[in-house]
C-alpha positions, 0 to 999 in steps of 0.5 A: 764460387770463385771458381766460376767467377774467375772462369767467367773473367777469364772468358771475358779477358779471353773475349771468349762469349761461349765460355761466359755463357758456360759459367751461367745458367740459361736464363741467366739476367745480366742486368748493366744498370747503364742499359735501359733494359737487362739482358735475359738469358744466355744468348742475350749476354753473348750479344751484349758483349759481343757489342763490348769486344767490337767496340773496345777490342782491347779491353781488359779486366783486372780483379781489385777485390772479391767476397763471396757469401752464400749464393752471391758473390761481388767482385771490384775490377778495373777495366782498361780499353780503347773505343777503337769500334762502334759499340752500340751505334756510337762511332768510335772515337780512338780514345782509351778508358779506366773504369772502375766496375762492381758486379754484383753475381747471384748463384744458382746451381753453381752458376751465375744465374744474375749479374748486376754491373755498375760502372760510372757512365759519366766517366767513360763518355769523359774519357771517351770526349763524349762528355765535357770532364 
């Protein structure tokens, strides 16, 4: 299981959407709890990050911690970027982020078949000037 979840990572510090998808199943549920909608399937969490790397082409994420028990795993990450491109109709503002982030993953098969991801929304508009700190 940990193999897959440091696949998936490394896809995602490559900004490698195919390789993310590859470390799912099909009809995988990527559910960001800061959207007002999950991402159903694998061609949706493609898009969906392909929306994260045109806004913050720099980002990065760093492993804090894993567990894994069963079918699931959670993993904490740090995650480094700067919101140098539009991300979701949000004009850039230039200012870099760290974020603390929780991904919750649920295993089917040997792939990661649900994905909750909690991060402090608060904190990024702050960081970004969006929000008065």
């Amino acid at each position: 299981m940990y193999g897959v979840v440091d696949a998936f990572f490394a896809a995602l510090n490559a900004h490698d959407v195919e390789g993310m998808a590859a470390c799912c199943t099909a009809a995988v549920v990527a559910d960001e709890v800061a959207e007002p909608e999950p991402f159903n399937g694998a061609a949706a969490l493609q898009q969906a990050y392909r929306e994260v790397f045109a806004g913050y082409p720099d980002c990065a994420a760093d492993m804090l911690e894993r567990y894994a028990d069963g079918d699931n795993a959670i993993c904490q990450m740090r995650w480094t970027a700067t919101n140098s491109g539009s991300f979701r109709g949000a004009a850039p503002t230039g200012k870099p982020v760290q974020l603390r982030l929780a991904y919750f993953f649920r295993f089917k098969g040997g792939k990661i078949d649900h994905i909750t991801e909690y991060y402090d929304v608060a904190t990024l508009l702050a960081q970004q000037g969006q929000l008065a700190p």
